[in-house]
C-alpha positions, -999 to +999 in steps of 0.1 A: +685+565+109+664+537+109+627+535+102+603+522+125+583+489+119+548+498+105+517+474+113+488+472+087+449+464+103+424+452+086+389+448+094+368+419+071+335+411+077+325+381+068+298+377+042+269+354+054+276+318+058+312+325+044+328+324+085+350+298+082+359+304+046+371+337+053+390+321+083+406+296+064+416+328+038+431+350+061+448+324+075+467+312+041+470+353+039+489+350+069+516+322+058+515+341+024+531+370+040+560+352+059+580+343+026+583+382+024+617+405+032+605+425+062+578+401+078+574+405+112+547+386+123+508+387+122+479+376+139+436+369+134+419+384+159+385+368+158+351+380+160+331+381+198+308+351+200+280+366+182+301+390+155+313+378+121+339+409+118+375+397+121+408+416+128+435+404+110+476+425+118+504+424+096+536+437+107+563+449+086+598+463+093+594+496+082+569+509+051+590+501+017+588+462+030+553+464+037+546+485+007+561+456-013+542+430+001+511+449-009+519+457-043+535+418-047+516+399-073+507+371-048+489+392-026+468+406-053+466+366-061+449+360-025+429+392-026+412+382-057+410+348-045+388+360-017+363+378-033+329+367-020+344+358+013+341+392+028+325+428+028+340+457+025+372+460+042+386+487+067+421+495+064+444+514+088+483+516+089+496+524+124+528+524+146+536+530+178+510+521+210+491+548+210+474+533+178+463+502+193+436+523+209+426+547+180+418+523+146+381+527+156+376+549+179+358+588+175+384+599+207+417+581+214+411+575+258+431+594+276+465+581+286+459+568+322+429+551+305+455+535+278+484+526+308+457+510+327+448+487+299+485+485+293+490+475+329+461+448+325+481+427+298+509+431+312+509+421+350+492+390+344+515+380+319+546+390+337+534+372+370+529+337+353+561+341+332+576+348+365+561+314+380+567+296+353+604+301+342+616+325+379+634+298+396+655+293+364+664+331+361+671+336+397+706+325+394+715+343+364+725+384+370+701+413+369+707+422+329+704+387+317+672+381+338+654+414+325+673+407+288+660+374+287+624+383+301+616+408+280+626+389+250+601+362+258+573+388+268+573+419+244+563+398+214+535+378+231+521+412+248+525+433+217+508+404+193+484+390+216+479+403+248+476+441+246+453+442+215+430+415+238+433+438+267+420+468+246+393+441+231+379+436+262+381+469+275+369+485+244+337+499+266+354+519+291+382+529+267+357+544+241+335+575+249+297+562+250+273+561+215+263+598+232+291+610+241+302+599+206+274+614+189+285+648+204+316+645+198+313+639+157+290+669+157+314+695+170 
């Protein structure tokens, strides 16, 4: 039975006037990670316009790969190499899609809520892959079409598109500061 890929999400904020240091960091943090056995892939999500707290995704092939990247001597290398760069960071493993919606969140939204967001990434994604690259699949057969589409799109959805999706919606997919509030105290 095989085990399914894990994702780790971190949350840095940067320390003041240290933005494009830590950028630069997380970025080297990124290429770092791509000379290890499992690597999948990771992205920097940056801050909103007037925010200084990035997202940075690493995604591993299943836990013992990721756990060795964390416990590799280079990583501990970079970490230290960006003290002072950063506050204190936030930390969250996930897998599967539900937990794009619930790192920082009191309430995960309720499904509809999460297809809808889902369905948001995805259609305009789909449509310009479709107008881009369509007349070139139209002569191939229905399995090699979908095969070949869905190769090209997962990854680009799953990396980029979904997690900007639930950026953007982050206000309707969360419960209100009140409603929040209310929530904690029960």
């Amino acid at each position: 039975m095989s085990t399914p890929p894990v994702t780790l999400m971190v949350s840095r904020r940067a320390a003041h006037g240290r933005y494009q240091d830590l950028l630069a960091w997380l970025h080297e943090g990124e290429q770092l990670a791509t000379d290890f056995p499992g690597y999948l892939g990771s992205g920097i999500l940056a801050p909103p316009r007037d925010g200084d707290e990035f997202q940075i995704i690493f995604r591993f092939s299943n836990e013992p790969t990721l756990h060795a990247w964390e416990h590799s001597a280079s990583r501990r290398a970079w970490l230290q190499r960006g003290n002072g760069l950063f506050e204190r960071p936030i930390e969250a493993r996930v897998s599967g899609i539900e937990d794009w919606f619930g790192t920082n969140m009191v309430q995960k939204p309720p499904r509809w809520k999460q297809a809808v967001a889902i369905w948001l990434a995805f259609f305009p994604v789909s449509l310009a892959f479709n107008l881009l690259f369509g007349h070139w699949l139209a002569a191939l057969d229905l399995l090699p079409r979908v095969l070949l589409s869905t190769l090209a799109l997962t990854p680009v959805m799953v990396y980029l598109f979904i997690p900007l999706s639930t950026r953007l919606l982050a206000g309707w997919l969360q419960p209100t500061p009140a409603t929040a509030g209310a929530l904690r105290s029960r």
